[in-house]
OpenMM code with the backbone's topology and positions (N, CA, C; nanometers):
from openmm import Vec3, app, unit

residues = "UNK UNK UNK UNK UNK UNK UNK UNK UNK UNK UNK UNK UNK UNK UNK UNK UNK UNK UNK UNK UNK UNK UNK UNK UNK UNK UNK UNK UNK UNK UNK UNK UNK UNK UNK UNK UNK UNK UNK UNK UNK UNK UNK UNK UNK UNK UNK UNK UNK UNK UNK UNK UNK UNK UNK UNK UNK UNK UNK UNK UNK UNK UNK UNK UNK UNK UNK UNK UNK UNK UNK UNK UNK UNK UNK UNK UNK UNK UNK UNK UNK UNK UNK UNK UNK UNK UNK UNK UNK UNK UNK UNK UNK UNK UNK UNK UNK UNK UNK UNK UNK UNK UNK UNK UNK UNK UNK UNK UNK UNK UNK UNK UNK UNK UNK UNK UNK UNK UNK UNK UNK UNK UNK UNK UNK UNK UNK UNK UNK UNK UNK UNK UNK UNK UNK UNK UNK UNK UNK UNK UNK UNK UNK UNK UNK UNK UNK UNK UNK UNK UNK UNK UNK UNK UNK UNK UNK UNK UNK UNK UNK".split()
positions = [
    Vec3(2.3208, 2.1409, 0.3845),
    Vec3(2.3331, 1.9994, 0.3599),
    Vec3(2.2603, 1.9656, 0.2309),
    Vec3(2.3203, 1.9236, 0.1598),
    Vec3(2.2212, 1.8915, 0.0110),
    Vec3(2.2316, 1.6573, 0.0670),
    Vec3(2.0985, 1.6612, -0.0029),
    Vec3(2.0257, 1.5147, -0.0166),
    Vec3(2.0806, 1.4920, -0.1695),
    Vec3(2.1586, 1.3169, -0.1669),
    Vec3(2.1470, 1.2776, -0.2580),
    Vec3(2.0365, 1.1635, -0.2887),
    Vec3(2.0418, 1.0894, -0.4067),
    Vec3(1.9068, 0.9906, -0.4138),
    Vec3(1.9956, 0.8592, -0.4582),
    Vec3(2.0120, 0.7442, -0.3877),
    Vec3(2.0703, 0.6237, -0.4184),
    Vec3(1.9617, 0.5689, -0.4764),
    Vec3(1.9555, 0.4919, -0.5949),
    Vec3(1.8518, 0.4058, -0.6077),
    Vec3(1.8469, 0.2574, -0.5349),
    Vec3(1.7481, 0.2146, -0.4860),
    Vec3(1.7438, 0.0456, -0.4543),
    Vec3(1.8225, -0.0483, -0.5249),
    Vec3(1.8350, -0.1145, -0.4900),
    Vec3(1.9010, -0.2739, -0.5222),
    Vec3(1.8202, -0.3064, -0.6745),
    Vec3(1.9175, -0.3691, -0.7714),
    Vec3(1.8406, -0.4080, -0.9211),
    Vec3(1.8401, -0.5414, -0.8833),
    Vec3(1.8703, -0.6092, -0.7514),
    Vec3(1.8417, -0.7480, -0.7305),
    Vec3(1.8751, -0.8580, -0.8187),
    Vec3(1.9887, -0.7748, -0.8706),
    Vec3(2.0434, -0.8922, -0.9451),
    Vec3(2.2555, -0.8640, -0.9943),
    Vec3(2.2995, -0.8904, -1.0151),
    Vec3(2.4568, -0.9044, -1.0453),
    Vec3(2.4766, -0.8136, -1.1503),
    Vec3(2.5559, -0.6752, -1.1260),
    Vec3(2.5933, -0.6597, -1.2299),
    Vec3(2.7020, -0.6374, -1.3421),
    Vec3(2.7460, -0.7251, -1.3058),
    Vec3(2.8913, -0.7787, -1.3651),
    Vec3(2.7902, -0.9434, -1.4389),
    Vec3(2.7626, -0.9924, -1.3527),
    Vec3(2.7059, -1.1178, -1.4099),
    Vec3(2.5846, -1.1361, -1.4476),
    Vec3(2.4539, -1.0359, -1.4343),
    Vec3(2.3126, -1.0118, -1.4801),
    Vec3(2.2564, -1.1269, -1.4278),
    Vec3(2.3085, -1.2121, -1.3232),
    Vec3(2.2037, -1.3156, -1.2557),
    Vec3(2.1205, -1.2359, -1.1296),
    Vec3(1.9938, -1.3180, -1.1179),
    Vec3(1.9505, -1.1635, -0.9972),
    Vec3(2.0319, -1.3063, -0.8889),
    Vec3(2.0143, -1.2156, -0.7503),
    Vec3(2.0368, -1.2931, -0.6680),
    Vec3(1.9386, -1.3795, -0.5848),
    Vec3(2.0196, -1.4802, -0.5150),
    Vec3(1.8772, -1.5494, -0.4467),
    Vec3(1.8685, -1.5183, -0.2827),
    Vec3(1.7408, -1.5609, -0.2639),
    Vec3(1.7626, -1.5387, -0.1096),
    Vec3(1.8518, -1.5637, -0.0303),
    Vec3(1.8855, -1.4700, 0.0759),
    Vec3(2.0150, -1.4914, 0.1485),
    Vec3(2.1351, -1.4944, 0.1151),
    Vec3(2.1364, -1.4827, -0.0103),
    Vec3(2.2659, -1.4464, -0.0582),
    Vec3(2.3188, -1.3052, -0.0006),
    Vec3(2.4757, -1.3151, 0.0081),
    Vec3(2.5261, -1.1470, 0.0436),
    Vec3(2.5703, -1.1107, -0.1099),
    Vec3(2.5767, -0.9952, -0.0656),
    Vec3(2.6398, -0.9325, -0.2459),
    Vec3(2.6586, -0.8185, -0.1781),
    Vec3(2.7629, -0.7256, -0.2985),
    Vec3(2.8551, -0.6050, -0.2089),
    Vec3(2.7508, -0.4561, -0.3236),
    Vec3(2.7312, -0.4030, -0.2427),
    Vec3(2.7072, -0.2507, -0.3466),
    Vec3(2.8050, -0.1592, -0.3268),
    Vec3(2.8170, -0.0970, -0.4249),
    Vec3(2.9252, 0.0282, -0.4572),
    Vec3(2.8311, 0.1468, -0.5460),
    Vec3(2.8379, 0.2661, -0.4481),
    Vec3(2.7811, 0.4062, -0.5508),
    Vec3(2.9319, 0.4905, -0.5899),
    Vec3(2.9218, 0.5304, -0.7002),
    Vec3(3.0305, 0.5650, -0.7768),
    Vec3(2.9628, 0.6753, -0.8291),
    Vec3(3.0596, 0.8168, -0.7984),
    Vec3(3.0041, 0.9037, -0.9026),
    Vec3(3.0077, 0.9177, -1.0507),
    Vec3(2.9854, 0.8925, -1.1555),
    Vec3(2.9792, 0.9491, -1.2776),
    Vec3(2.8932, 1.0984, -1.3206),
    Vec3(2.9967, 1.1487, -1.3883),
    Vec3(2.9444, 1.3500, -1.3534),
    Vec3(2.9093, 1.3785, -1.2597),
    Vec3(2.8120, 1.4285, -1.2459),
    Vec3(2.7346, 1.4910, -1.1284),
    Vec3(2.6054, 1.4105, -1.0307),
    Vec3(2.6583, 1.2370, -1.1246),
    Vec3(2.5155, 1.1666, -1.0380),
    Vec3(2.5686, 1.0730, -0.9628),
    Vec3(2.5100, 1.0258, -0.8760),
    Vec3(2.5843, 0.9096, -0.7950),
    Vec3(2.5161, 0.7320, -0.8690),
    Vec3(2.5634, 0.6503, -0.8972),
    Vec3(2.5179, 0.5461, -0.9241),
    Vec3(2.5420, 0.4243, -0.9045),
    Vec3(2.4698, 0.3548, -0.8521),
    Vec3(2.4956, 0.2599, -0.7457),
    Vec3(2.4701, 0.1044, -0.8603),
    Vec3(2.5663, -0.0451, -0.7914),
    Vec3(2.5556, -0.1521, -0.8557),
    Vec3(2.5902, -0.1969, -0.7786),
    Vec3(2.4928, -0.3776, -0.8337),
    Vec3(2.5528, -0.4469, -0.6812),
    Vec3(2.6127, -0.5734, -0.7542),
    Vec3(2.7129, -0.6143, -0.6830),
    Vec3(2.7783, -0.7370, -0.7459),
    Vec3(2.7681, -0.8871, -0.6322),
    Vec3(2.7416, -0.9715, -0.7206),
    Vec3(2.7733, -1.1154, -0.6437),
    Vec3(2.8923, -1.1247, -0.5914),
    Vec3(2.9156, -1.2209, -0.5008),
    Vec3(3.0393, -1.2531, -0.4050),
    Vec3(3.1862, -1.2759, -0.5590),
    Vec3(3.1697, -1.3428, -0.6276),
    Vec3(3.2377, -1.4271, -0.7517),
    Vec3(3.2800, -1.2878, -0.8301),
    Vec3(3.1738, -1.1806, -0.8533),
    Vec3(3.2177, -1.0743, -0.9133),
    Vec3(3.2489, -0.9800, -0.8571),
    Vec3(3.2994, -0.9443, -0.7288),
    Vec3(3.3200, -0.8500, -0.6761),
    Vec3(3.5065, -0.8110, -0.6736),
    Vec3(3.5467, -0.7586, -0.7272),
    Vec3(3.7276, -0.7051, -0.7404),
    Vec3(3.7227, -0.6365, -0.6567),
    Vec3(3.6450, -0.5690, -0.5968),
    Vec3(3.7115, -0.4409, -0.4959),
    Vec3(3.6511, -0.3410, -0.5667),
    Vec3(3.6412, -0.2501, -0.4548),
    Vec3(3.5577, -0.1184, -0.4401),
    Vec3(3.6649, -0.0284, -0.5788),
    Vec3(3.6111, 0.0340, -0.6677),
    Vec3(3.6678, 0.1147, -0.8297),
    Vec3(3.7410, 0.2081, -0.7724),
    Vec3(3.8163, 0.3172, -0.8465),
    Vec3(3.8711, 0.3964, -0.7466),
    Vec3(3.7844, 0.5644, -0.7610),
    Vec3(3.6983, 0.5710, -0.8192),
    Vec3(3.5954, 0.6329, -0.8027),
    Vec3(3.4949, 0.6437, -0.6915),
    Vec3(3.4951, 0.5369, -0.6014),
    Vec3(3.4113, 0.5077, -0.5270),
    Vec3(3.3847, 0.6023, -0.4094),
    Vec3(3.2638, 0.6219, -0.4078),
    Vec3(3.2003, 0.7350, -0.2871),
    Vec3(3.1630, 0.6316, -0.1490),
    Vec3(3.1364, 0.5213, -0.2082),
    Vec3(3.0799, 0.4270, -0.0800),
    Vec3(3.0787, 0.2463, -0.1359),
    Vec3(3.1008, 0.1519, -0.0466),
    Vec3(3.0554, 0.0411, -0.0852),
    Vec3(3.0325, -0.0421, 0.0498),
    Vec3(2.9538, -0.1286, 0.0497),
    Vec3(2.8971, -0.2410, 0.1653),
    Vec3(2.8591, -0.3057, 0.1184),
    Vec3(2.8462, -0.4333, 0.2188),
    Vec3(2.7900, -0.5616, 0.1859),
    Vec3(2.6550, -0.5965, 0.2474),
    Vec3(2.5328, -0.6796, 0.1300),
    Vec3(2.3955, -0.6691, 0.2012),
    Vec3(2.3419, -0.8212, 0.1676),
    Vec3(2.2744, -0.8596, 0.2305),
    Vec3(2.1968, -0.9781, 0.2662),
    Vec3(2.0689, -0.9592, 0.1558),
    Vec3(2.0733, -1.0683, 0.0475),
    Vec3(1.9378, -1.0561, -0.0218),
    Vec3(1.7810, -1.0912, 0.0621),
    Vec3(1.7067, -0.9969, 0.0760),
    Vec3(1.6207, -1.0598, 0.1658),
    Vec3(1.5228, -1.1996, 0.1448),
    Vec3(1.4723, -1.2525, 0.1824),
    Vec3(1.3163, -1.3889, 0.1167),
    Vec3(1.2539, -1.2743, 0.0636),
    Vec3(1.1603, -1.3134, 0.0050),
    Vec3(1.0615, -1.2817, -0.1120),
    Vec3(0.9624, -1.3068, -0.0059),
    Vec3(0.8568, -1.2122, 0.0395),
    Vec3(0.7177, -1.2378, 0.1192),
    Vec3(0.6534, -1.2312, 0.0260),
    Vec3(0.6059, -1.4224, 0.0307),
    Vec3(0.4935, -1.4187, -0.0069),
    Vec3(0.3557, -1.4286, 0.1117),
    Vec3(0.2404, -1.3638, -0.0051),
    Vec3(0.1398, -1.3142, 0.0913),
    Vec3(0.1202, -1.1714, 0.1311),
    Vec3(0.2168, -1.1195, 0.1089),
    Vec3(0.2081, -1.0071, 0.1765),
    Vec3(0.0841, -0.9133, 0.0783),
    Vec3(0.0227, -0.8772, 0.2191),
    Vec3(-0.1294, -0.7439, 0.1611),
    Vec3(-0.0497, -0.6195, 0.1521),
    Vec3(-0.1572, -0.5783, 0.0537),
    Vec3(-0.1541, -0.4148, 0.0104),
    Vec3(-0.2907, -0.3608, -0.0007),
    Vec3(-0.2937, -0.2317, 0.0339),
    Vec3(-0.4335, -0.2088, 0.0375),
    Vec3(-0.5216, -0.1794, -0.1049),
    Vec3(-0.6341, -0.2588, -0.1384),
    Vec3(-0.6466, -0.2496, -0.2850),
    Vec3(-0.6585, -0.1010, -0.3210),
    Vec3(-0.7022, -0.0887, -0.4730),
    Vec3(-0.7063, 0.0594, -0.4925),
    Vec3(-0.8385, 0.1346, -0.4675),
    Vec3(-0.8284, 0.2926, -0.4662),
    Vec3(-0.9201, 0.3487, -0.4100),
    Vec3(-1.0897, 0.2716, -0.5146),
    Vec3(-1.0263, 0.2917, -0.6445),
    Vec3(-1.1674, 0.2473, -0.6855),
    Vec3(-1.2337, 0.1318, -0.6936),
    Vec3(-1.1459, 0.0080, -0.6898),
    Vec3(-1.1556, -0.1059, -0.6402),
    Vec3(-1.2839, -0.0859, -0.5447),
    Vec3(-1.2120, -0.0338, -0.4254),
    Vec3(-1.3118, -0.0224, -0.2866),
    Vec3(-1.4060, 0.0948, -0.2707),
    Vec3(-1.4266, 0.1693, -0.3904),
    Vec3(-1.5401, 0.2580, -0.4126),
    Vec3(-1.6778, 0.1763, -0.4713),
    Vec3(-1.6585, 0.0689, -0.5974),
    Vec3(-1.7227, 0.0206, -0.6333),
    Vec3(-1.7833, -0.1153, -0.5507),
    Vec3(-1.6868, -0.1364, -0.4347),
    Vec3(-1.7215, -0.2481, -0.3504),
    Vec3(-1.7878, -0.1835, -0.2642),
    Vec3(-1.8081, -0.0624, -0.2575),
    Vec3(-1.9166, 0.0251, -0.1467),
    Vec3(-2.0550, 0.0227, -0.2043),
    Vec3(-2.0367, 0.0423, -0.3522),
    Vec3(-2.2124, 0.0573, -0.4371),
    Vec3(-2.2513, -0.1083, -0.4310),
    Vec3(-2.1482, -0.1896, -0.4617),
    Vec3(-2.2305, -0.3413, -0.4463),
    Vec3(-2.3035, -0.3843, -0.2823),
    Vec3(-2.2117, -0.3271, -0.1860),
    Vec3(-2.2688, -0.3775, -0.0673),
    Vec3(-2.3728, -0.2521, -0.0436),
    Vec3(-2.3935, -0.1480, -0.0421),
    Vec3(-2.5242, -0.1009, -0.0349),
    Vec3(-2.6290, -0.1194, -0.1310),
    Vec3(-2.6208, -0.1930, -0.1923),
    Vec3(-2.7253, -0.2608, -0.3244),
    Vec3(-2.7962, -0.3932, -0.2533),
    Vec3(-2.7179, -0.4222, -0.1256),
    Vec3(-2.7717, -0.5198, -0.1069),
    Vec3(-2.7790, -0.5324, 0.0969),
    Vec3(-2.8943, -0.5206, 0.1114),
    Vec3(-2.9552, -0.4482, 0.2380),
    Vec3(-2.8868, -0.5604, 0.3573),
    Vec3(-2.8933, -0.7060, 0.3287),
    Vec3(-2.8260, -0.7477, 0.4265),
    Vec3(-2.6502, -0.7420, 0.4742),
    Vec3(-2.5896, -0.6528, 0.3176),
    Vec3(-2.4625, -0.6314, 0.3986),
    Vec3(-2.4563, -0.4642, 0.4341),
    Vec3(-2.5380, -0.4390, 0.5324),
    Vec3(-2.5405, -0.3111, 0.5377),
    Vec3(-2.4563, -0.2252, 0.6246),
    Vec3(-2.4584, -0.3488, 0.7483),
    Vec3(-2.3496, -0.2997, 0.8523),
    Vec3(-2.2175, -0.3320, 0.7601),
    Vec3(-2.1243, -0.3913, 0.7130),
    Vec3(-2.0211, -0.4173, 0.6126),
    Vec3(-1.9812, -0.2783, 0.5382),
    Vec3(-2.1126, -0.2301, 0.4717),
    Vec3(-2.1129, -0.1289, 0.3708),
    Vec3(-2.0807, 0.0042, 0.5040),
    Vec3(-2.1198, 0.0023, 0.5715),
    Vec3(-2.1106, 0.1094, 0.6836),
    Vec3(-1.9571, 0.1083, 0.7417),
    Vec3(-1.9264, -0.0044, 0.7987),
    Vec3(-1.8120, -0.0083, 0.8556),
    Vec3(-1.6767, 0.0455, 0.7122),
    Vec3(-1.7086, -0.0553, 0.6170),
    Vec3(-1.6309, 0.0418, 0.5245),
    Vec3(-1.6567, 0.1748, 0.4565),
    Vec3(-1.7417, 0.2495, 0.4822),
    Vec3(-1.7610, 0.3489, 0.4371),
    Vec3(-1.6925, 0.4402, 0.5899),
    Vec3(-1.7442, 0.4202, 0.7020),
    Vec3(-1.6166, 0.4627, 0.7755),
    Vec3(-1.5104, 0.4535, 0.7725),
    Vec3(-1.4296, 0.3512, 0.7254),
    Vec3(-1.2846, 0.3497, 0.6594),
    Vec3(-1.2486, 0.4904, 0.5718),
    Vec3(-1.3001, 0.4880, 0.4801),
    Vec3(-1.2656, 0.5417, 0.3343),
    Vec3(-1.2972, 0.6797, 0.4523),
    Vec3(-1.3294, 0.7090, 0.5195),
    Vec3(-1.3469, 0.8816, 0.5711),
    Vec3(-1.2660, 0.8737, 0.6799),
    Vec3(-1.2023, 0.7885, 0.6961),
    Vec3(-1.1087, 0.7858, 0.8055),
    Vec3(-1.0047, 0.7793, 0.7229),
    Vec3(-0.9714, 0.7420, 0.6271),
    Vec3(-0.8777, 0.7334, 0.5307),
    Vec3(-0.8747, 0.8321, 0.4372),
    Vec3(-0.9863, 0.9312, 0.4235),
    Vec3(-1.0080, 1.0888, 0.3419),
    Vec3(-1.0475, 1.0549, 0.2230),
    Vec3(-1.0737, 0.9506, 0.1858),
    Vec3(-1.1175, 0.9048, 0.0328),
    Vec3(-1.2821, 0.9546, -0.0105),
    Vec3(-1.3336, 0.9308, 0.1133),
    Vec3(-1.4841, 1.0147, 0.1705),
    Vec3(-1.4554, 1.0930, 0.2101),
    Vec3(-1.5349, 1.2074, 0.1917),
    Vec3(-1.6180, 1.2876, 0.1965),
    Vec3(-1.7520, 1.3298, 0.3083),
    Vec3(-1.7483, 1.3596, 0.4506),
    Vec3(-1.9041, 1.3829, 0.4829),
    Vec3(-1.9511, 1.4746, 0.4415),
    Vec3(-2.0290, 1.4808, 0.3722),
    Vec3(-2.1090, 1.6257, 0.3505),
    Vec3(-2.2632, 1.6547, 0.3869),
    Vec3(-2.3414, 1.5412, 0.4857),
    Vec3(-2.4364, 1.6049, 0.5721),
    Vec3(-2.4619, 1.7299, 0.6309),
    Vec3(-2.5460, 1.7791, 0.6010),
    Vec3(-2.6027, 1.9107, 0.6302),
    Vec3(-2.7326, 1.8603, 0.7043),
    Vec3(-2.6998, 1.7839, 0.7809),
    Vec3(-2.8271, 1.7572, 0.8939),
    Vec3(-2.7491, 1.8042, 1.0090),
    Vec3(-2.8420, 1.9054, 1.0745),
    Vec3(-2.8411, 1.9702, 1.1311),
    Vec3(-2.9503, 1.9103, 1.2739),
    Vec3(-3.0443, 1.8380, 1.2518),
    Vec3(-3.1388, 1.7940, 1.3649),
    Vec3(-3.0843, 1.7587, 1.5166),
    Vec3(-3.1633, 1.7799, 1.5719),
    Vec3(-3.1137, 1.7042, 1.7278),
    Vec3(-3.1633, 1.5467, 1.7454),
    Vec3(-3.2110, 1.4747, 1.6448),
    Vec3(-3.2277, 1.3232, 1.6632),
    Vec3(-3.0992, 1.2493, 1.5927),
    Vec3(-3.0716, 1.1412, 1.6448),
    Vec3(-2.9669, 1.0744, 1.5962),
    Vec3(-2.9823, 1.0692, 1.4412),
    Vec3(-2.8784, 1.0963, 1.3572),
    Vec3(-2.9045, 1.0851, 1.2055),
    Vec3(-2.9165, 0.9512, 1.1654),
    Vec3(-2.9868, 0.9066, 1.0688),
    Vec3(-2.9803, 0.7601, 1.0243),
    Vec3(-2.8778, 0.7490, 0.9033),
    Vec3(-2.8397, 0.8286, 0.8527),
    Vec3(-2.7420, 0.7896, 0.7407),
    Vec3(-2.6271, 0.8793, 0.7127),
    Vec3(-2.5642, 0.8477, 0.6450),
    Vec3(-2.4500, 0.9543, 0.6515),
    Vec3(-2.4221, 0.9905, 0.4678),
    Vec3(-2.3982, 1.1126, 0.4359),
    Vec3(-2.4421, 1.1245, 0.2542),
    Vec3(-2.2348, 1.2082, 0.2338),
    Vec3(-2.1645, 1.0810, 0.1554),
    Vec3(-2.0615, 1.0713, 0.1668),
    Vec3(-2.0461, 1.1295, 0.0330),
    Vec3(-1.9311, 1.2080, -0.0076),
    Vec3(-1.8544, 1.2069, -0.1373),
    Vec3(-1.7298, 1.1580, -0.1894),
    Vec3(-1.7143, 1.1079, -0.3072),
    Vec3(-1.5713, 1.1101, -0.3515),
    Vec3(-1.5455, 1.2504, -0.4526),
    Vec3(-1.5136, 1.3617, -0.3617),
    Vec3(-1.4635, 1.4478, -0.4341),
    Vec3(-1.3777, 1.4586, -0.5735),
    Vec3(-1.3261, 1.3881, -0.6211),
    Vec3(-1.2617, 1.3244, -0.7363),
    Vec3(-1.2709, 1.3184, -0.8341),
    Vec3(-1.4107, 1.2423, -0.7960),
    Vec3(-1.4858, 1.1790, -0.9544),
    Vec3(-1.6361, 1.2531, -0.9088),
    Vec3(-1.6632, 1.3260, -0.8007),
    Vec3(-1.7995, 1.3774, -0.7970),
    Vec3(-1.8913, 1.2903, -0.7494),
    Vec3(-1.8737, 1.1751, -0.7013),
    Vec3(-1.9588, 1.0547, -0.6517),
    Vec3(-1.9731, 1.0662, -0.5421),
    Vec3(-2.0918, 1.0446, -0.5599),
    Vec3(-2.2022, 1.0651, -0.4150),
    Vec3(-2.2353, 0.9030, -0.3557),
    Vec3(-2.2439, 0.9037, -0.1768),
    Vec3(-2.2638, 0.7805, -0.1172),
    Vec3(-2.4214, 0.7839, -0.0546),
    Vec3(-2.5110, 0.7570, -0.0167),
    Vec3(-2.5991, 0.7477, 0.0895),
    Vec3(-2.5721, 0.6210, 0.1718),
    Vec3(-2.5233, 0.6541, 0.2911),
    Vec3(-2.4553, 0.5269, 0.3731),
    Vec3(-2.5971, 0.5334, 0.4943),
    Vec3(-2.6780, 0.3799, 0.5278),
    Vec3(-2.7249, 0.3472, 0.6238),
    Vec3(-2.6369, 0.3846, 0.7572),
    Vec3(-2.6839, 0.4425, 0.8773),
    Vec3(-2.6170, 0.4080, 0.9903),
    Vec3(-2.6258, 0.3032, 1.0028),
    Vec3(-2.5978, 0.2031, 1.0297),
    Vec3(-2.5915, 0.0743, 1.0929),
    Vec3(-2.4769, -0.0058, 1.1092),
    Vec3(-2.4459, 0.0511, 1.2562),
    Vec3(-2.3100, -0.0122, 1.3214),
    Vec3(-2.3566, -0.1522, 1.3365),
    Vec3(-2.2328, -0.2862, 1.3715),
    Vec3(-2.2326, -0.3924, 1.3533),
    Vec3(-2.2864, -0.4320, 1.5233),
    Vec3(-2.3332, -0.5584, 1.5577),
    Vec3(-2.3510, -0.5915, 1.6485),
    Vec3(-2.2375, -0.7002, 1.7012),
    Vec3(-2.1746, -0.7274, 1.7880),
    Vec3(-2.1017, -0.8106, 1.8544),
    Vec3(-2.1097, -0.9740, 1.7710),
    Vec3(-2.1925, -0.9950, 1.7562),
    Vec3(-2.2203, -1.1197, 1.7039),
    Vec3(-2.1607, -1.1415, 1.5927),
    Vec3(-2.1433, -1.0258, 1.5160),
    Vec3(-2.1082, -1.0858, 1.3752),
    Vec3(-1.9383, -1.0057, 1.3783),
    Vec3(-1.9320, -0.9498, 1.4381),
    Vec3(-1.8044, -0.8905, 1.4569),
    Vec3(-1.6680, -0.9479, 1.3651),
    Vec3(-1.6504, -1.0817, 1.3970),
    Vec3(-1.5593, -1.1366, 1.3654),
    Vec3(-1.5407, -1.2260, 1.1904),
    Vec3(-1.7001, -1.2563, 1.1843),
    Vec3(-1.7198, -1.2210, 1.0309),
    Vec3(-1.6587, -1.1453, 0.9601),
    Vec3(-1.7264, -1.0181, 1.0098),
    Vec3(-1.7531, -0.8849, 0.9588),
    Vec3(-1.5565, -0.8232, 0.9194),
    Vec3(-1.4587, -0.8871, 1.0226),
    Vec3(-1.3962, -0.8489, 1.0280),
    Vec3(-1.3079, -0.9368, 0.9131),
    Vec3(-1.3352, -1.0771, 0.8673),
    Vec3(-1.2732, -1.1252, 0.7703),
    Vec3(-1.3125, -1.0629, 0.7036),
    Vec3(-1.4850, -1.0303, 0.5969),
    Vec3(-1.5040, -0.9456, 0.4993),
    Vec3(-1.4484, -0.8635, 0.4663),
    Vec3(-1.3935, -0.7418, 0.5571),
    Vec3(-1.3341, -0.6252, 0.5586),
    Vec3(-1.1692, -0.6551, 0.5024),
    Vec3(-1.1293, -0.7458, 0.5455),
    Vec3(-0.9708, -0.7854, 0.5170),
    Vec3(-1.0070, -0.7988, 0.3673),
    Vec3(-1.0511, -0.8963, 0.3289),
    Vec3(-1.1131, -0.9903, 0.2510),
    Vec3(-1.1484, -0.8014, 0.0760),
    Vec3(-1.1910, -0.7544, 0.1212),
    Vec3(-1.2272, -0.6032, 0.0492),
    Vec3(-1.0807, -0.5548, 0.0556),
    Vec3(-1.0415, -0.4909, 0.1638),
    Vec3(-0.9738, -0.3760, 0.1479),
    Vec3(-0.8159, -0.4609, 0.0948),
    Vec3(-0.8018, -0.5614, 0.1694),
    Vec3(-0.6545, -0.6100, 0.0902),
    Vec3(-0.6717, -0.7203, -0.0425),
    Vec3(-0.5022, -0.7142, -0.1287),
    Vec3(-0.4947, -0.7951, -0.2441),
    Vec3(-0.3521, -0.8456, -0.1889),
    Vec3(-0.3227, -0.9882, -0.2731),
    Vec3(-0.1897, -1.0205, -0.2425),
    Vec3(-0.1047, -0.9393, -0.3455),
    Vec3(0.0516, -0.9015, -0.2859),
    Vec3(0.0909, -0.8091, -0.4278),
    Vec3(0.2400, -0.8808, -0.4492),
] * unit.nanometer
topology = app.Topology()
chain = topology.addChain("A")
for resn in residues:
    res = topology.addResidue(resn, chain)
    for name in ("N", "CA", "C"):
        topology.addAtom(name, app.Element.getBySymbol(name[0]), res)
C-alpha cells in the first residue's frame, strides 16, 4: 500500500482567491499532475464540475475560527518561568508543581543521586538541551490554595494562538 499526502484546505477560492467564510460549503478536488496529487478548493459560484483528471472531489463545511483557543507555550518560555518562580520563595509550591510538569512532559530531567532513606527535600532537574540545571524545593501545594494554584498554572503553561 503506498501513502499519499493531500495538503489541507488554502481556505480560500481558487478560481476566485476569496478565502471563505464561516460555514460556508465549498467543493475540493485532488487532481493528479505528474506524479503528485494536488488538491483546490472552489466556492459554490466557481465550481464547473469535478476536471477530467480527477482522482477525488467532495464537498466541505468551512469551519468558525476558535477564538481563544490555548496552546501550550514554548518549552523556553516555561523554562525561564521556572528560574523566576524559584527566585522567589513564596511561589515555591507553583515552581514545584510546574517543574513536575516539564518531567512529566520529558522537558526535565531528574538527575538526583540521593540515595538516603529520609524523604528528599528537593529534586536537582536538567534540561538536557541547553545543559541547564534546576534545584527544585519539594514543596507540594496544600488544599487551600489549590485552586489558585491551578489558575497560575493555566495562566504559565498556555497562550492564546
Amino acid at each position: 500500500m503506498q501513502d499519499y499526502t493531500i495538503h489541507r484546505s488554502a481556505r480560500k477560492c481558487h478560481r476566485g482567491d476569496r478565502p471563505f467564510e464561516p460555514n460556508e460549503r465549498y467543493y475540493s478536488v485532488v487532481t493528479l499532475k505528474g506524479h503528485e496529487l494536488v488538491r483546490h478548493d472552489y466556492s459554490l459560484e466557481h465550481w464547473k464540475g469535478a476536471p477530467e483528471n480527477c482522482v477525488g472531489w467532495w464537498i466541505s463545511l468551512m469551519p468558525k475560527r476558535q477564538t481563544g483557543k490555548l496552546r501550550l507555550a514554548p518549552t523556553q518560555v516555561l523554562l525561564d518561568a521556572l528560574e523566576r518562580l524559584l527566585a522567589n520563595p513564596e511561589d515555591a509550591d507553583l515552581a514545584y508543581l510546574l517543574a513536575v510538569l516539564l518531567v512529566r512532559r520529558r522537558v526535565l530531567t531528574d538527575v538526583s543521586m540521593d540515595t538516603q532513606t529520609d524523604e528528599p527535600t528537593e529534586m536537582n532537574l536538567t534540561h538536557p538541551a541547553e545543559n541547564r540545571e534546576f534545584l527544585i524545593p519539594i514543596h507540594p501545594p496544600v488544599t487551600e490554595r489549590a485552586e489558585s494554584l491551578q489558575r497560575k498554572l493555566i495562566e504559565l503553561l498556555y497562550c492564546d494562538s
